[in-house]
ROTIKE-384732 format. One record per residue (C-alpha): residue number from 1; residue in three letters; chain; x, y, z. Coordinates in nm, 3 decimals. Layout:
ROTIKE-384732
SITE   num   residu   chaine         x         y         z
SITE   NUM      Ala        A         X         Y         Z
...
//
This chain:
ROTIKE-384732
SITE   num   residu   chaine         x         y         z
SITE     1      Unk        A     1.423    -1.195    -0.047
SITE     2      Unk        A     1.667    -1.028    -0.267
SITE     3      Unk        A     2.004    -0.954    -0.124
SITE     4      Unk        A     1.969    -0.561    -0.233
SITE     5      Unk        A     1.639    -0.578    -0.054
SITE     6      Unk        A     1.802    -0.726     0.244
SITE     7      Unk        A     2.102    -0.447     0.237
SITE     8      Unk        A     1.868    -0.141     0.213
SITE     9      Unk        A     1.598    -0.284     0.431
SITE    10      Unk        A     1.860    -0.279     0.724
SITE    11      Unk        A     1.990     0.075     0.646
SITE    12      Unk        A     1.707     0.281     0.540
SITE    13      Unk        A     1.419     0.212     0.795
SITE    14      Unk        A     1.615     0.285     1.116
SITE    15      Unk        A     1.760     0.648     0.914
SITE    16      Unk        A     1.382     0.698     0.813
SITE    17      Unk        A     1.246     0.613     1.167
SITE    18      Unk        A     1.563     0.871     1.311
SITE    19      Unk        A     1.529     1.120     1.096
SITE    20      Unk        A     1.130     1.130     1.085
SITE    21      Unk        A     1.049     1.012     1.394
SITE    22      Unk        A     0.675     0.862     1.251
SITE    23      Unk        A     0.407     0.799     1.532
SITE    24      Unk        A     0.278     0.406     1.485
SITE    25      Unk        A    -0.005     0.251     1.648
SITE    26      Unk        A    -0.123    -0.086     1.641
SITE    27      Unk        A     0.169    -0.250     1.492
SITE    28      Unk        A     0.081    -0.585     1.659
SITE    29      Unk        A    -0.220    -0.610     1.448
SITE    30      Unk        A    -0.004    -0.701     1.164
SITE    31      Unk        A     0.046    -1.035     1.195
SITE    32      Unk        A     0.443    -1.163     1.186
SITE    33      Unk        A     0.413    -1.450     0.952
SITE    34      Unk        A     0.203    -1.557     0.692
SITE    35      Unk        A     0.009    -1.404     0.396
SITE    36      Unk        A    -0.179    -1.094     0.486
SITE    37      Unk        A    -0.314    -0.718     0.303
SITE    38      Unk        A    -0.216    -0.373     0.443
SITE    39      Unk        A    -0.504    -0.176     0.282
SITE    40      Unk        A    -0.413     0.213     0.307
SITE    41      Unk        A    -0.495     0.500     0.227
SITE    42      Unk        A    -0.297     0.739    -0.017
SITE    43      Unk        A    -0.183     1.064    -0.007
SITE    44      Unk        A     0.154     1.063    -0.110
SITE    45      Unk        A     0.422     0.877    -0.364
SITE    46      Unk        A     0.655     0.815    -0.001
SITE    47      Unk        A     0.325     0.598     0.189
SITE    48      Unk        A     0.513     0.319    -0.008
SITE    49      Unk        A     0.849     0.395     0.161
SITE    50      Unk        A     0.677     0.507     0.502
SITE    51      Unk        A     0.470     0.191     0.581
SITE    52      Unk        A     0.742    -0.099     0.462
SITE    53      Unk        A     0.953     0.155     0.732
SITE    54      Unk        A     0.769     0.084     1.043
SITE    55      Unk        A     0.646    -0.282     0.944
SITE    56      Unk        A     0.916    -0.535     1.110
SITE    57      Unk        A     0.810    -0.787     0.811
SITE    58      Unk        A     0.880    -0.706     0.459
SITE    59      Unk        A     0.559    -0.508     0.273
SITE    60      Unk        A     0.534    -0.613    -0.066
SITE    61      Unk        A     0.404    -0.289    -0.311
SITE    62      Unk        A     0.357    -0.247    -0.675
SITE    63      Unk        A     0.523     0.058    -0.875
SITE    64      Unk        A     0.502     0.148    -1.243
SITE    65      Unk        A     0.760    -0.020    -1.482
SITE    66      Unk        A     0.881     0.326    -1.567
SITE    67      Unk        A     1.102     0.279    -1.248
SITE    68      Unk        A     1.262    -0.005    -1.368
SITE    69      Unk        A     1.350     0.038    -1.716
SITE    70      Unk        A     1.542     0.373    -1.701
SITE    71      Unk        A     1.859     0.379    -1.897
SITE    72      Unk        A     2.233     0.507    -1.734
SITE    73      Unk        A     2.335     0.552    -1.406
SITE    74      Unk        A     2.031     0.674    -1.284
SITE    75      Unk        A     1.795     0.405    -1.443
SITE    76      Unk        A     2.028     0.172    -1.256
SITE    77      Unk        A     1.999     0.342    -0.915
SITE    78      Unk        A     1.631     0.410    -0.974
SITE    79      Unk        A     1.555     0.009    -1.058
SITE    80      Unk        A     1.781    -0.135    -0.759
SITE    81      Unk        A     1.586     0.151    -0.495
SITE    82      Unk        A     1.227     0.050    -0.583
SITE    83      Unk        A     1.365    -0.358    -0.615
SITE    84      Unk        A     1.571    -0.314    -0.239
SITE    85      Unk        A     1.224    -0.155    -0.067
SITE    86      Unk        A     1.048    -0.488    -0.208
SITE    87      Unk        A     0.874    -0.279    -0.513
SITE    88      Unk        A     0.735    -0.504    -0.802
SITE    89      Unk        A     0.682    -0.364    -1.157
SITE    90      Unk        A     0.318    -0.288    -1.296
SITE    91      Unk        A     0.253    -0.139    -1.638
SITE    92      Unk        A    -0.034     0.061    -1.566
SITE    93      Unk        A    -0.097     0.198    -1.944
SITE    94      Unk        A    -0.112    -0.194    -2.023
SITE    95      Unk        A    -0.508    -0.242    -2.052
SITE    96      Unk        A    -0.452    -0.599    -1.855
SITE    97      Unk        A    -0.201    -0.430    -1.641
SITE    98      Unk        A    -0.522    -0.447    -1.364
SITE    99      Unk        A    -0.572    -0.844    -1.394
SITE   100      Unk        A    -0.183    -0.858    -1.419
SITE   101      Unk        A    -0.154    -0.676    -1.080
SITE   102      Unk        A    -0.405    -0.888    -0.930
SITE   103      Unk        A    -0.246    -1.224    -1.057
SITE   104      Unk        A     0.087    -1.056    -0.906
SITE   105      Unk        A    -0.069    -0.981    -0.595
SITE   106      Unk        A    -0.196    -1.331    -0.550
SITE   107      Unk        A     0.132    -1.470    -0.587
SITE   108      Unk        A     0.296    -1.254    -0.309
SITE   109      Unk        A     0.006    -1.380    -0.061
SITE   110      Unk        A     0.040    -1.734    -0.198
SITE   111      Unk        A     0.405    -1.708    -0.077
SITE   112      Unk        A     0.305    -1.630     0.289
SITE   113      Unk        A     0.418    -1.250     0.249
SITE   114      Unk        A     0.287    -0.894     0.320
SITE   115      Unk        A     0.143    -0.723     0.023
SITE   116      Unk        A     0.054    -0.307     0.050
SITE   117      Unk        A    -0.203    -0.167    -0.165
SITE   118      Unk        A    -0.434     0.125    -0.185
SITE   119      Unk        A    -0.771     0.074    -0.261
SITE   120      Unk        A    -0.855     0.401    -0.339
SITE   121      Unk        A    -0.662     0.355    -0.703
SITE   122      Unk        A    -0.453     0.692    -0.719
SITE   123      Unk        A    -0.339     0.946    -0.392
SITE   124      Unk        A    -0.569     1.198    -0.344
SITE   125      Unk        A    -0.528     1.484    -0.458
SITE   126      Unk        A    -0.785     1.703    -0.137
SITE   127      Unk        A    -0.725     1.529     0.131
SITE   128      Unk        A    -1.032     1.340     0.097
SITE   129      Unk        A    -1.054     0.943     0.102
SITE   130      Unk        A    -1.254     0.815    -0.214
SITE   131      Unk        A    -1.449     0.573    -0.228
SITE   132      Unk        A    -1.244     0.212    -0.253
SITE   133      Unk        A    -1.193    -0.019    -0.578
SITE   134      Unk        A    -1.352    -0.391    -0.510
SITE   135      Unk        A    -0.936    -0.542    -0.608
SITE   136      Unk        A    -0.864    -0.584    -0.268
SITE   137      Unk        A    -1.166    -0.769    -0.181
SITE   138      Unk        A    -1.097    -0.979    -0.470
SITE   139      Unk        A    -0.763    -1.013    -0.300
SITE   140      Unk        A    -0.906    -1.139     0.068
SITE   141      Unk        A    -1.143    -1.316    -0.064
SITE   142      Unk        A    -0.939    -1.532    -0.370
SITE   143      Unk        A    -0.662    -1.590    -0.126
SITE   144      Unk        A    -0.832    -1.623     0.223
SITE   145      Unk        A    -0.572    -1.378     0.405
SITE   146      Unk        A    -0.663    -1.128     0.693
SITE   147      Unk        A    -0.710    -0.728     0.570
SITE   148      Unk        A    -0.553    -0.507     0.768
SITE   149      Unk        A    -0.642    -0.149     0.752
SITE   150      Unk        A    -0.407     0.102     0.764
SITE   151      Unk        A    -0.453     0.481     0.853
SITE   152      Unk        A    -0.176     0.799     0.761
SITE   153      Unk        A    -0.150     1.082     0.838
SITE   154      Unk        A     0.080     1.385     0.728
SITE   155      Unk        A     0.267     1.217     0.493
SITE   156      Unk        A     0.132     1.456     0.193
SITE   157      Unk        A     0.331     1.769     0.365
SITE   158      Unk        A     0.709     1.509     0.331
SITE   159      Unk        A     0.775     1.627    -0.011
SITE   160      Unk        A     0.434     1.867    -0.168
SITE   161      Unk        A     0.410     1.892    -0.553
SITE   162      Unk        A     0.666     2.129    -0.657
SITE   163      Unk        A     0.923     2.073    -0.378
SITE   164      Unk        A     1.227     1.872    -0.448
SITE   165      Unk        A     1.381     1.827    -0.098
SITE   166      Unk        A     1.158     1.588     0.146
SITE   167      Unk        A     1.057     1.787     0.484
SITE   168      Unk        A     1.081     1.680     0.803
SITE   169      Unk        A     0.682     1.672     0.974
SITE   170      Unk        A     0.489     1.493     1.205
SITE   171      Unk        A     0.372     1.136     1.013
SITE   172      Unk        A     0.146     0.915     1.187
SITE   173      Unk        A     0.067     0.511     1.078
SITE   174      Unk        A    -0.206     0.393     1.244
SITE   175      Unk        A    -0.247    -0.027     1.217
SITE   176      Unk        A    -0.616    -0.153     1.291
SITE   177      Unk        A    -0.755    -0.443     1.353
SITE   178      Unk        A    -0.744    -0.738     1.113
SITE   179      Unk        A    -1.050    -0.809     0.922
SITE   180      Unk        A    -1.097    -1.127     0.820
SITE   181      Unk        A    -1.360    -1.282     0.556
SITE   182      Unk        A    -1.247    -1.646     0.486
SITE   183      Unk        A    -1.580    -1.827     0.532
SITE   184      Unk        A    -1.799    -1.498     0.555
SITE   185      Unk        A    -1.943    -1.486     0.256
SITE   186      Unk        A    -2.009    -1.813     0.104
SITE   187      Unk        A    -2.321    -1.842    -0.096
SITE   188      Unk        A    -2.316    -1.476    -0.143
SITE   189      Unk        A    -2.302    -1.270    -0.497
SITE   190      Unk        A    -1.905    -1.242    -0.598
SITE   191      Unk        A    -2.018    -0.882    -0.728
SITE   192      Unk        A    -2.193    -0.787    -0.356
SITE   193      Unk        A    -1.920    -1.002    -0.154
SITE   194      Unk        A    -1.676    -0.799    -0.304
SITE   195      Unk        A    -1.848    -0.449    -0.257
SITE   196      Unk        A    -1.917    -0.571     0.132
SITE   197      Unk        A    -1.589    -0.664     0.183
SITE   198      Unk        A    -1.426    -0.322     0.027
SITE   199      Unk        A    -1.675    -0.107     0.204
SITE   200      Unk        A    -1.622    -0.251     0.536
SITE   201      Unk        A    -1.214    -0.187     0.477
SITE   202      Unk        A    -1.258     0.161     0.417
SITE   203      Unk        A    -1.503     0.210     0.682
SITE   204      Unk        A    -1.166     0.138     0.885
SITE   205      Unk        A    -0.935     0.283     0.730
SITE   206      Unk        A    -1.168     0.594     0.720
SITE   207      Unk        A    -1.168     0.545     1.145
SITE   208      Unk        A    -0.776     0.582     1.154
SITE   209      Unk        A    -0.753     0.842     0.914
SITE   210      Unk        A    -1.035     1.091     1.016
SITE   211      Unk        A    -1.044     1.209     0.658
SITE   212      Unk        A    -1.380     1.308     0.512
SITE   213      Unk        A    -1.547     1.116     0.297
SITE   214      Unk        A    -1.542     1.193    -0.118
SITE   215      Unk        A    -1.843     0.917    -0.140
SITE   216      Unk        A    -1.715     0.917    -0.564
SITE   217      Unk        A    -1.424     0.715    -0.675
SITE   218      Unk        A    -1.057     0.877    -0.757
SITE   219      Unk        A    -0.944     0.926    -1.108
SITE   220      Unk        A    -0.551     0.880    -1.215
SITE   221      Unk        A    -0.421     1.223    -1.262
SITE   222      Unk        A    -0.309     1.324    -1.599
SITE   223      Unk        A     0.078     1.272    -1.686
//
């Protein structure tokens, strides 16, 4: 734990949690110690500011490398934000940035800490949850942790596309139940394991959320 992560982490979640005044449920499904996935849905660039927020253990997420390599003044603040909220760098126009994230991943769960991903891929865009990339079941599965599924709601109306001052609306995080699959699937397919596993977390996530159901997977919106 970085000392910048330490100083911001005790400033900006209670100011978030005063200012915002987010709705949580079920926090005492995530488990206080040891390795462990927060699986969420995605609907806006601050989910990875709300959910390390409310979560009295630090929430490990990845964030493109453009954040940490800006230049000036502003490079600098931008690099020491996304490092002090426990961010970790991930090229994603590298074509093994995806096995790079994973191996990155791994090592945060190896370390007994929280890591935050989405395994829809990208925020949607509608409202809708897509359907969920098999990475996080590679996750559970490679590193034996618990997955727990996490539902928001109203964070896409914080800051829309086009508005550069964040607003102040109702934001619920919903925490359920930890899903566990050490020892489920042994003997079974890696390929159908991992489909199981993914479909059964967004069945969950999908149960906090309420949002309807794409049933097709997300694509990465064009720069």
């Amino acid at each position: 734990m970085t000392a910048t992560y330490s100083v911001l982490h005790s400033i900006v979640p209670p100011i978030a949690r005063t200012v915002w005044r987010p709705t949580v449920r079920g926090l005492e499904n995530v488990p206080t110690t040891g390795g462990v996935i927060l699986a969420s849905n995605h609907l806006s660039f601050v989910d990875s500011v709300v959910i390390p927020c409310v979560v009295p253990r630090k929430v490990v997420f990845l964030a493109k490398s453009d954040y940490f390599t800006g230049t000036g003044l502003k490079g600098l603040a931008s690099r020491l934000w996304f490092e002090g909220i426990g961010m970790l760098p991930v090229d994603r126009d590298d074509s093994k940035a995806a096995l790079a994230s994973l191996d990155t991943a791994l090592g945060v769960l190896g370390r007994g800490e929280a890591f935050g991903i989405y395994p829809e891929g990208t925020r949607s865009r509608d409202g809708r949850l897509y359907r969920g990339r098999t990475g996080v079941a590679h996750l559970a599965l490679t590193a034996g942790v618990p997955v727990v599924p996490v539902g928001l709601t109203g964070t896409e109306k914080v800051q829309p596309v086009g508005s550069n001052v964040p607003r102040i609306v109702p934001i619920t995080v919903e925490f359920g139940a930890p899903i566990h699959v050490a020892g489920r699937f042994d003997g079974v397919p890696q390929g159908r394991a991992r489909r199981e596993v993914t479909d059964e977390i967004m069945t969950a996530i999908q149960a906090l959320s309420g949002q309807e159901e794409a049933g097709i997977y997300n694509a990465r919106p064009e720069e």
